[in-house]
C-alpha positions in Angstrom: 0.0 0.0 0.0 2.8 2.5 0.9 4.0 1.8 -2.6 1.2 2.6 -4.3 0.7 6.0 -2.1 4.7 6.8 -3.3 3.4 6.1 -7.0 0.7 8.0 -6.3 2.1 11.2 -5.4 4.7 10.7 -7.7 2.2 10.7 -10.3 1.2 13.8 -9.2 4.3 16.1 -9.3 4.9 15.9 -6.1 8.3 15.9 -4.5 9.2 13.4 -2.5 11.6 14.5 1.0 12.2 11.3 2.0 11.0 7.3 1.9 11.1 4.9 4.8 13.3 2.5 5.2 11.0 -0.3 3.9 9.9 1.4 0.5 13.8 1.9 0.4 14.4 -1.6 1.1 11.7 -2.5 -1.7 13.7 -0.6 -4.0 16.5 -2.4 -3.4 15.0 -5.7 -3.7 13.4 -4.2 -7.1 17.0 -3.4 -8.3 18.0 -7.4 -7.4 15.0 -8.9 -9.0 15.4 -6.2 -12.2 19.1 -7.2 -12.7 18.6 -10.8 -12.8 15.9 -10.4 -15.0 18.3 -7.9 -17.5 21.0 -10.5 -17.2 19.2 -13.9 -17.6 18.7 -14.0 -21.3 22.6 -12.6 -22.4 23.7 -15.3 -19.5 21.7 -18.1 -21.3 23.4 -17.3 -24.7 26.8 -16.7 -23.4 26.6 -20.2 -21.4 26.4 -21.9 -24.8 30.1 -20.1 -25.4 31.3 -20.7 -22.0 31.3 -17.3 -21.2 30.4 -14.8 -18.4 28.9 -11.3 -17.8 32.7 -10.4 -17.4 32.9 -11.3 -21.3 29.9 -10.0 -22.1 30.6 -6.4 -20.1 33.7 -6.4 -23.0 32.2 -7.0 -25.8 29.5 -4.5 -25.2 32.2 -1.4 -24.6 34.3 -2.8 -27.3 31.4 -2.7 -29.5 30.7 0.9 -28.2 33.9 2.1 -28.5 35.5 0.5 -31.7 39.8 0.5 -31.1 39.6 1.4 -27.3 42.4 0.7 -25.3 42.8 -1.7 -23.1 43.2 0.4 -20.5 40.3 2.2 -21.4 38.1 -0.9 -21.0 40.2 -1.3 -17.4 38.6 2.0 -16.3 35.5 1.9 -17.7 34.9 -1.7 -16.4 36.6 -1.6 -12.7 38.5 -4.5 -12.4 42.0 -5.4 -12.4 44.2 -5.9 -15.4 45.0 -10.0 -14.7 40.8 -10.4 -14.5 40.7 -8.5 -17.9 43.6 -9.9 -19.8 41.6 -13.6 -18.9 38.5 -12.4 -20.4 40.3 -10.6 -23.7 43.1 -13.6 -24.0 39.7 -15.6 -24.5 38.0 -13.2 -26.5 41.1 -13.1 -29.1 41.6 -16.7 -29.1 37.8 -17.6 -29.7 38.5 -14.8 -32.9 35.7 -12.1 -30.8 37.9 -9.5 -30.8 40.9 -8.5 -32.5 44.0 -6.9 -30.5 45.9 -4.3 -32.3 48.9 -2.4 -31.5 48.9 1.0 -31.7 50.2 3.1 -34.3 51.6 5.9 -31.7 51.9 4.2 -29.0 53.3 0.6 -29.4 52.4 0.1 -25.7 48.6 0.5 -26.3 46.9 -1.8 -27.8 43.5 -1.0 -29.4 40.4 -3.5 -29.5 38.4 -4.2 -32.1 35.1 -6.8 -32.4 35.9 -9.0 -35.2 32.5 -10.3 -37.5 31.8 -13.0 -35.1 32.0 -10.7 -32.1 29.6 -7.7 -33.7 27.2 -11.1 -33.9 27.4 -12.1 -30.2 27.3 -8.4 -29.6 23.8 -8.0 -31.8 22.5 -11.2 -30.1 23.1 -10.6 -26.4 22.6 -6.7 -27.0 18.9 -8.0 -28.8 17.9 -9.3 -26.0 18.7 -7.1 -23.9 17.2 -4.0 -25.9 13.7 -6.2 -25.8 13.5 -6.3 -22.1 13.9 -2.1 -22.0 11.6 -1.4 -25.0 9.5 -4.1 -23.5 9.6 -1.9 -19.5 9.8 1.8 -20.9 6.7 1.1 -23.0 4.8 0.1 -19.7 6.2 2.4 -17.5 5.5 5.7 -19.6 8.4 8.7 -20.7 8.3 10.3 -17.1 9.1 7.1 -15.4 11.5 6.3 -17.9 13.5 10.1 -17.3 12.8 9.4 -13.7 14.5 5.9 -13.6 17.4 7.1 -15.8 17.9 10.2 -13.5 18.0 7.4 -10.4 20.2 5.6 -12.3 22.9 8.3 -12.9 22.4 9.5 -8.9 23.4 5.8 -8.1 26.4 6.2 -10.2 29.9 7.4 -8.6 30.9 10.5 -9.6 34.0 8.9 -12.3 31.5 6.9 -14.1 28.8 9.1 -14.7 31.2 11.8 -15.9 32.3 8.7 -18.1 28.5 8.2 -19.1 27.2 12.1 -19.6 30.6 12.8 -21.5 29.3 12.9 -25.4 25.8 12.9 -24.3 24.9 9.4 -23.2 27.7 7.2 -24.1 30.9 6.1 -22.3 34.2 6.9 -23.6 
């Protein structure tokens, strides 16, 4: 009941100063439930290529970013360069991405998805793109800015800098 009350006077424009600890709590739970619901159909598709979300995670900034740098991907993605180098030594070797070395910098090296990686990409990104359509068409444009706006609020401040930076799209 509280929940529908918070919708309620969301509904109407009105600001909200606080929310208990049990709607807050509800929220939380909501975030749980949503993410394993976002993640359940890439994870059944990347099971079939023994893969992880840590694979997937790549392959979705690669795609973003065609040629970033590995330790571009490092910052964007927030874990440590052994955990990475596992996940792109796989990548490379199942011929997903394509490692180059730079042209001014023979340190860097850039990554690429090759044609069977922009085809996992497509697939798991598919899916996922169904699930959002499938909740902003229900929820309405003002929830949708509202959630997005949640979203970015949840975000430290490095990564939504990363995310705001050309418009809506990491770096």
């Amino acid at each position: 009941m509280a929940d529908r009350n918070v919708a309620n006077l969301m509904g109407r424009g009105e600001s909200l100063l606080f929310l208990t600890d049990d709607q807050l709590r509800r929220g939380i739970e909501a975030m749980f439930f949503a993410y394993r619901g976002f993640t359940a159909d890439p994870d059944r598709i990347l099971q079939d290529y023994g893969y992880g979300r840590a694979h997937h995670r790549a392959i979705h900034f690669i795609n973003r970013t065609p040629g970033t740098t590995v330790s571009n991907l490092l910052s964007i993605l927030g874990v440590t360069k052994q955990s990475l180098n596992r996940v792109l030594r796989t990548l490379v070797e199942d011929g997903l991405v394509d490692n180059r070395v730079g042209t001014r910098d023979k340190r860097e090296r850039h990554l690429f998805l090759t044609p069977k990686g922009a085809t996992l990409e497509r697939e798991l990104s598919e899916a996922q793109r169904n699930r959002m359509r499938d909740a902003y068409r229900a929820a309405g444009p003002e929830a949708v800015a509202g959630f997005r706006t949640v979203l970015e609020q949840m975000m430290n401040l490095e990564m939504r800098r990363h995310y705001m930076d050309d418009g809506e799209s990491v770096k």
